[in-house]
mmCIF file of the N, C-alpha and C atoms, coordinates in Angstrom:
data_MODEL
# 
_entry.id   MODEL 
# 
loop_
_atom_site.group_PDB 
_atom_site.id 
_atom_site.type_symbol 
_atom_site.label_atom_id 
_atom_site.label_alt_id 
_atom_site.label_comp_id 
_atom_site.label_asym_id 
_atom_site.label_entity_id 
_atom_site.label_seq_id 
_atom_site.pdbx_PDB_ins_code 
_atom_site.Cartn_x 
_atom_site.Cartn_y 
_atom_site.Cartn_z 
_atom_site.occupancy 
_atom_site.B_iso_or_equiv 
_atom_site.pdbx_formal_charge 
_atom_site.auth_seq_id 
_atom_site.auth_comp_id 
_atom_site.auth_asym_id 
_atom_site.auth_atom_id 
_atom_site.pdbx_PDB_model_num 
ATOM 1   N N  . UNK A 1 1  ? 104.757 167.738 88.611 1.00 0.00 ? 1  UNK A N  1 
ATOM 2   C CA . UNK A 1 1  ? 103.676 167.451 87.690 1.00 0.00 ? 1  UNK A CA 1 
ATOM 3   C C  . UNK A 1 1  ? 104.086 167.922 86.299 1.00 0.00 ? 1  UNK A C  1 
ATOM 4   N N  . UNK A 1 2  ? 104.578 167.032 85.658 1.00 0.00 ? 2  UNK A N  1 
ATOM 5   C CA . UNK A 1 2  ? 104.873 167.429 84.166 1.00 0.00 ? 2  UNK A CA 1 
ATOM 6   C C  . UNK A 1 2  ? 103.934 166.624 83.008 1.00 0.00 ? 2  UNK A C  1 
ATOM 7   N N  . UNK A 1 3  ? 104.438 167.354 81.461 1.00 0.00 ? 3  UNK A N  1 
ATOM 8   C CA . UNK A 1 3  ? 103.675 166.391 80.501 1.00 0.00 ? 3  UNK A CA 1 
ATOM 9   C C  . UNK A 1 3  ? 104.375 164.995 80.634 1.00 0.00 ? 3  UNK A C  1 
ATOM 10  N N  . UNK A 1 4  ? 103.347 164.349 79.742 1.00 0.00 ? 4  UNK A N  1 
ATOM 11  C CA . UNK A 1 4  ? 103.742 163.065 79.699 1.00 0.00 ? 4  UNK A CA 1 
ATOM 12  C C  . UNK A 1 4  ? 104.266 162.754 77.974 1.00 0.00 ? 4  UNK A C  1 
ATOM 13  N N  . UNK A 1 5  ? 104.948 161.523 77.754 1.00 0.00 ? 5  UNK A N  1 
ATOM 14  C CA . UNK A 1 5  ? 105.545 161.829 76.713 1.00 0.00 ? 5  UNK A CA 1 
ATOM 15  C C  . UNK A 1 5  ? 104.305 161.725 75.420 1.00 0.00 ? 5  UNK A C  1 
ATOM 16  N N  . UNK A 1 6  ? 104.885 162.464 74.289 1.00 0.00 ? 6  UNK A N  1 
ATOM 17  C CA . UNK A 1 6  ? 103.915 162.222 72.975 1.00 0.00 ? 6  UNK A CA 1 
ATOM 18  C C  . UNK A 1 6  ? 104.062 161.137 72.516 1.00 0.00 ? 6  UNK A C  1 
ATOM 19  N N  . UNK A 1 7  ? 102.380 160.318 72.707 1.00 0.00 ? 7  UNK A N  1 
ATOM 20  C CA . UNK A 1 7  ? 102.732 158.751 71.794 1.00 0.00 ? 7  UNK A CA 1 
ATOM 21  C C  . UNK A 1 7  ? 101.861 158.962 70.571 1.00 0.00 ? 7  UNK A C  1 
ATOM 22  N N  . UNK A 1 8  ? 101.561 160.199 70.278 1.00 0.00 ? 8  UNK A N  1 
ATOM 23  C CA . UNK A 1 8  ? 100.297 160.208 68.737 1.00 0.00 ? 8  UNK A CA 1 
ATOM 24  C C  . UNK A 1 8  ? 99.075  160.472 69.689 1.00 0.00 ? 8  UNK A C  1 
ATOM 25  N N  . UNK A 1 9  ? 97.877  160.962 68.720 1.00 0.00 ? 9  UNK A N  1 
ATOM 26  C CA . UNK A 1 9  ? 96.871  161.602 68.848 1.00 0.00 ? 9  UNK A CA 1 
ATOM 27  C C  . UNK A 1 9  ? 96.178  160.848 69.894 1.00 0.00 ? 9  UNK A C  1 
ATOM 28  N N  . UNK A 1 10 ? 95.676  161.247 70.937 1.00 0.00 ? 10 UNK A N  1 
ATOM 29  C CA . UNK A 1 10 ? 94.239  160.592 71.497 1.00 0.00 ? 10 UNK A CA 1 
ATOM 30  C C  . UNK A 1 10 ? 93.403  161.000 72.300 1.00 0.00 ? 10 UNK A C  1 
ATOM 31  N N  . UNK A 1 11 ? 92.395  160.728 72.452 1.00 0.00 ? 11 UNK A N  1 
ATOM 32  C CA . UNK A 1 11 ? 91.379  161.172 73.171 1.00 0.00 ? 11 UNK A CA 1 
ATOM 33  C C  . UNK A 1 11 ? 91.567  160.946 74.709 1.00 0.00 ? 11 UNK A C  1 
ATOM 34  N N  . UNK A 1 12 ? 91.717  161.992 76.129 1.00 0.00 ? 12 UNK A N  1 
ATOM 35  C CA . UNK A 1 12 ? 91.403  161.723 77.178 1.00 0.00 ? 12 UNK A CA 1 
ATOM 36  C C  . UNK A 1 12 ? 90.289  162.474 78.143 1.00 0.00 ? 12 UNK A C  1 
ATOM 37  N N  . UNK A 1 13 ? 89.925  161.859 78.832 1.00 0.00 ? 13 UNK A N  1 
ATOM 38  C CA . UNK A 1 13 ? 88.975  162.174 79.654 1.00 0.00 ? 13 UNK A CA 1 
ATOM 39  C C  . UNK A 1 13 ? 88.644  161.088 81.254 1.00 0.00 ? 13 UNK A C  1 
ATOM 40  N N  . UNK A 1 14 ? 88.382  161.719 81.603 1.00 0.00 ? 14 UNK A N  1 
ATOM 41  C CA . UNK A 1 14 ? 88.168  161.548 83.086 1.00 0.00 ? 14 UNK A CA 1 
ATOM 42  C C  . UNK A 1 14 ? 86.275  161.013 83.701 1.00 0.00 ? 14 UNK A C  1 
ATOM 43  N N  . UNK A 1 15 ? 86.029  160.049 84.165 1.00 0.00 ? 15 UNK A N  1 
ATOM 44  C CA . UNK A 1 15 ? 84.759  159.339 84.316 1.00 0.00 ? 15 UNK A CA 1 
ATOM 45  C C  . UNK A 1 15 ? 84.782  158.753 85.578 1.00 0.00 ? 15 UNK A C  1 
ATOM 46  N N  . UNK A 1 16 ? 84.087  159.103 86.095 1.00 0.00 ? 16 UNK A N  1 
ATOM 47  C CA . UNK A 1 16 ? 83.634  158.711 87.530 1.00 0.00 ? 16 UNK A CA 1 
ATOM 48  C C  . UNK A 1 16 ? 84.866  158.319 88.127 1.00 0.00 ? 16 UNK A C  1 
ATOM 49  N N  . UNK A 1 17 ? 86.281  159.535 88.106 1.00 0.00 ? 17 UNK A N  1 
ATOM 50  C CA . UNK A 1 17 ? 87.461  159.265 88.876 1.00 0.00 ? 17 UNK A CA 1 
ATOM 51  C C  . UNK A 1 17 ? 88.418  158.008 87.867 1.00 0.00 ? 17 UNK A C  1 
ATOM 52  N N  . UNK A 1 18 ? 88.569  157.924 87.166 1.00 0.00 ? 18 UNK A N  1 
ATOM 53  C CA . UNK A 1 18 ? 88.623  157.223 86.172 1.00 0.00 ? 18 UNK A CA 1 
ATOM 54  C C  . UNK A 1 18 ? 89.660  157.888 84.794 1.00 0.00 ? 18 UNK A C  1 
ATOM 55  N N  . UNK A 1 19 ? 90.541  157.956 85.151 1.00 0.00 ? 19 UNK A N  1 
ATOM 56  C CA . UNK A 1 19 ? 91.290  158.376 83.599 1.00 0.00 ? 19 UNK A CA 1 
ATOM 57  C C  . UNK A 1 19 ? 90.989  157.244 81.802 1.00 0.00 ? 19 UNK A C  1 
ATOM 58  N N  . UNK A 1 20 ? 90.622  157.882 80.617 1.00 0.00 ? 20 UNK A N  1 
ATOM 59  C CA . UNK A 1 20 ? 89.820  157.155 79.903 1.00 0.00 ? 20 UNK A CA 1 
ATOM 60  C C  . UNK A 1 20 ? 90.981  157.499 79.203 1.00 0.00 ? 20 UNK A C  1 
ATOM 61  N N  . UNK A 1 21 ? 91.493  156.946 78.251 1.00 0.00 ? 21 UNK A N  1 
ATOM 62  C CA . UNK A 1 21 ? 92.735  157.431 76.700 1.00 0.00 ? 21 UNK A CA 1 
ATOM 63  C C  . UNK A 1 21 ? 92.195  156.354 75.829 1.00 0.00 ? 21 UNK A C  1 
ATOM 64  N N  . UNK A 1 22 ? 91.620  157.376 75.006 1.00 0.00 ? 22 UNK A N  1 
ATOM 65  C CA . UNK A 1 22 ? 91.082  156.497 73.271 1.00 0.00 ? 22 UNK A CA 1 
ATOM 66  C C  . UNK A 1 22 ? 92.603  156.574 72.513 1.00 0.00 ? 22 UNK A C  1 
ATOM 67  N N  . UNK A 1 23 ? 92.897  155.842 72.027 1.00 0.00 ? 23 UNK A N  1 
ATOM 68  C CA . UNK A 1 23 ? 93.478  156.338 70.703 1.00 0.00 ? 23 UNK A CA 1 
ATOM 69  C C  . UNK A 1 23 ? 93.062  155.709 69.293 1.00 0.00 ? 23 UNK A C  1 
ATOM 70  N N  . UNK A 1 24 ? 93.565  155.892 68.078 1.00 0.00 ? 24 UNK A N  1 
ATOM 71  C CA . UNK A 1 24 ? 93.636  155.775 66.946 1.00 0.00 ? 24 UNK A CA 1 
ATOM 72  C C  . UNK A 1 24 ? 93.402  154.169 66.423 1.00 0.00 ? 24 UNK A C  1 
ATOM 73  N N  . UNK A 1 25 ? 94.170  153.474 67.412 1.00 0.00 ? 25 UNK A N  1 
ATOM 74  C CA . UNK A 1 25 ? 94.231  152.098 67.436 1.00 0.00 ? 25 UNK A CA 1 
ATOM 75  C C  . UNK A 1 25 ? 93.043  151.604 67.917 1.00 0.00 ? 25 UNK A C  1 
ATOM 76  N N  . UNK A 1 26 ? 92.651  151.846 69.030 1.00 0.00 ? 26 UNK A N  1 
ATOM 77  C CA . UNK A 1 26 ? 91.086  151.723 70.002 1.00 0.00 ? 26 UNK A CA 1 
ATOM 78  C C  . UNK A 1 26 ? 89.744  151.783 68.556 1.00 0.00 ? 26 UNK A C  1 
ATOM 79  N N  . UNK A 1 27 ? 90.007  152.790 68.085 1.00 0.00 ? 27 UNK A N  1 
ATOM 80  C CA . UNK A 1 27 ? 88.925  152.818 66.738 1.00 0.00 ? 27 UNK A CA 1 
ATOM 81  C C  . UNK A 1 27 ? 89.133  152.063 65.562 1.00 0.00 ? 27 UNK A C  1 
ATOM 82  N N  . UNK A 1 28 ? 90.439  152.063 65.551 1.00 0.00 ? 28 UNK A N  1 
ATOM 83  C CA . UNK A 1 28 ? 90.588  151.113 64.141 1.00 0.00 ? 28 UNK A CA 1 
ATOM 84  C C  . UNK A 1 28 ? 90.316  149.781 64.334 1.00 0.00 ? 28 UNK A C  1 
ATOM 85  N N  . UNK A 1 29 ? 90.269  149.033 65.922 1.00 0.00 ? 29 UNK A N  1 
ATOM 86  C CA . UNK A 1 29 ? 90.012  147.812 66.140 1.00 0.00 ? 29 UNK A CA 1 
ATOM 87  C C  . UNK A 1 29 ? 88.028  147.817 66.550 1.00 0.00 ? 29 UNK A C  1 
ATOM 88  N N  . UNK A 1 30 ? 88.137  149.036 67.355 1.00 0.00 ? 30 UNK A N  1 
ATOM 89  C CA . UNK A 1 30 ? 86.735  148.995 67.374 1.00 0.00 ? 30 UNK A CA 1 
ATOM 90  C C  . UNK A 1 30 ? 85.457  148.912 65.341 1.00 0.00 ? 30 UNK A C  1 
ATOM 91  N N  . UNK A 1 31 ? 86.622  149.368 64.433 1.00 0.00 ? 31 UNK A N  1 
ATOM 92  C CA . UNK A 1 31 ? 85.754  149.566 63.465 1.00 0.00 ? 31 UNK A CA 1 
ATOM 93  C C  . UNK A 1 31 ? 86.021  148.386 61.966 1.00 0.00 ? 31 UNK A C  1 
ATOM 94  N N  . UNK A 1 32 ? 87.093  147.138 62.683 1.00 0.00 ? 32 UNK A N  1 
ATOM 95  C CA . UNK A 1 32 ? 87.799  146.401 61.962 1.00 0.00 ? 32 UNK A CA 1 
ATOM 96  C C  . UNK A 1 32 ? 88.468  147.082 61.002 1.00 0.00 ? 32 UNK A C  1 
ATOM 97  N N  . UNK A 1 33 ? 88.824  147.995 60.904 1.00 0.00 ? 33 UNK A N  1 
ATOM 98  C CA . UNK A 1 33 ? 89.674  148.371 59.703 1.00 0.00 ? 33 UNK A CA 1 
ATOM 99  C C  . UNK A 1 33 ? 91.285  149.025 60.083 1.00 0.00 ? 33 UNK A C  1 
ATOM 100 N N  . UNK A 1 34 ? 92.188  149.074 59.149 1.00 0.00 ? 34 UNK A N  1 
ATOM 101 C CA . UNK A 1 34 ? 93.483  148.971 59.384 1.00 0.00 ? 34 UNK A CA 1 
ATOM 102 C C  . UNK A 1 34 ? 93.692  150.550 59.998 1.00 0.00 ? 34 UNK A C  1 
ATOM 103 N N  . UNK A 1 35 ? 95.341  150.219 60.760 1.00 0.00 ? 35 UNK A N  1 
ATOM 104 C CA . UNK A 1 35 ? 95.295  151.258 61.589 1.00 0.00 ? 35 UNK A CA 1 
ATOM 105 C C  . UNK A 1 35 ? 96.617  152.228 60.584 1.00 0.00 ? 35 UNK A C  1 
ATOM 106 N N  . UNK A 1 36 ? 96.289  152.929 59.659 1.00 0.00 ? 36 UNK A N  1 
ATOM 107 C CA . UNK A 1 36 ? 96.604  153.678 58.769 1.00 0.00 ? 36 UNK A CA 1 
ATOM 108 C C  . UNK A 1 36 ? 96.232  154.922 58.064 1.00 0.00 ? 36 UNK A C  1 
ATOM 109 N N  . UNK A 1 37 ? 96.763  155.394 57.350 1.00 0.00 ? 37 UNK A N  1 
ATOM 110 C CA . UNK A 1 37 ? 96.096  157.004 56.651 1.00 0.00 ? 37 UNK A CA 1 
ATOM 111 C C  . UNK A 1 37 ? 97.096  158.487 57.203 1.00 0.00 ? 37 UNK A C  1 
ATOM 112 N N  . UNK A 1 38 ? 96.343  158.988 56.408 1.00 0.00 ? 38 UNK A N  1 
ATOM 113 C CA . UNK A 1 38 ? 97.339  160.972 56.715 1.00 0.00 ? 38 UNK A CA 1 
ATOM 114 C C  . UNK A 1 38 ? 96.545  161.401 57.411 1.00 0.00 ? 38 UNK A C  1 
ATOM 115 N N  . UNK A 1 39 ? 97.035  162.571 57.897 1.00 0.00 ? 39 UNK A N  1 
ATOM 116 C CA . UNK A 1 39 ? 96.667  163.575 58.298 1.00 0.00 ? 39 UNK A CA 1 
ATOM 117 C C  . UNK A 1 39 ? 96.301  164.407 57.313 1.00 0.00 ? 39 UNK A C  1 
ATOM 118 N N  . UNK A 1 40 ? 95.050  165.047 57.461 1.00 0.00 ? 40 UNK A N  1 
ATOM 119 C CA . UNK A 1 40 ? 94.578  166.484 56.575 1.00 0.00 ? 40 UNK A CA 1 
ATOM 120 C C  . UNK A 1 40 ? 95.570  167.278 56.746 1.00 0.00 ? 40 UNK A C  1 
ATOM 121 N N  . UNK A 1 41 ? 96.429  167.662 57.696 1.00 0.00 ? 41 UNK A N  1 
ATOM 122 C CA . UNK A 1 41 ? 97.373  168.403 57.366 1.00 0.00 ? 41 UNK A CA 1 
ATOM 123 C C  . UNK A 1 41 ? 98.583  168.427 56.282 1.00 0.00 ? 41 UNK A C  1 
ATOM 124 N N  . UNK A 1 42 ? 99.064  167.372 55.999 1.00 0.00 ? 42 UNK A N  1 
ATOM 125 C CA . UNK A 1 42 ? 100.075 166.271 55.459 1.00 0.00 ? 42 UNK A CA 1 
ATOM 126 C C  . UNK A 1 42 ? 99.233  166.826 53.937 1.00 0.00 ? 42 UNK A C  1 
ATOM 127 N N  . UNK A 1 43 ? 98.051  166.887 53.335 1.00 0.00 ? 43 UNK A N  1 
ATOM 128 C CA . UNK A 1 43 ? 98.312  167.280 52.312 1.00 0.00 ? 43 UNK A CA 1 
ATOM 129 C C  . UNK A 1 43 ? 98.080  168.794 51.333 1.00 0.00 ? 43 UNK A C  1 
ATOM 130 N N  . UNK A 1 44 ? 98.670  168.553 50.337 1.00 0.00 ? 44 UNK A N  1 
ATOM 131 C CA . UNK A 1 44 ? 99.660  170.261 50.442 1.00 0.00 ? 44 UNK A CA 1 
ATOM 132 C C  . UNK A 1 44 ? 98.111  170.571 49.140 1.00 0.00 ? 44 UNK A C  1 
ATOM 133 N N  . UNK A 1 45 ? 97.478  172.095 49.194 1.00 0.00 ? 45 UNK A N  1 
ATOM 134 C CA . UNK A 1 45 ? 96.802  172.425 49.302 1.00 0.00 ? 45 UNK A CA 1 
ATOM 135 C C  . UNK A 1 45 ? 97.305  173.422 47.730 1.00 0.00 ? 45 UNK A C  1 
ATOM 136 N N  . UNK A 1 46 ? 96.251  172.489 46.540 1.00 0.00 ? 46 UNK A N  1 
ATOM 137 C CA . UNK A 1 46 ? 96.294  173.112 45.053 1.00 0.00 ? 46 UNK A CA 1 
ATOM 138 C C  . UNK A 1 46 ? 96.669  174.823 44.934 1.00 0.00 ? 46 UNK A C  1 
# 
């Protein structure tokens, strides 16, 4: 039982036996808008 590889940020959870994985893409299509932008981390702090 190991990790699985890193494909970028996403949401998982488990539903009535059911493995669920949101990601980044899932919202940007759910919200029509492009699948782009930073991270709050990414910018460097005055």
């Amino acid at each position: 039982m190991g990790l699985s590889a890193f494909n970028g940020t996403v949401i998982k959870f488990v539903l009535a036996g059911l493995e669920i994985t949101i990601s980044r893409a899932h919202f940007a299509k759910l919200l029509d808008v492009k699948d782009q932008g930073k991270r709050i981390a990414d910018y460097k702090s005055e």
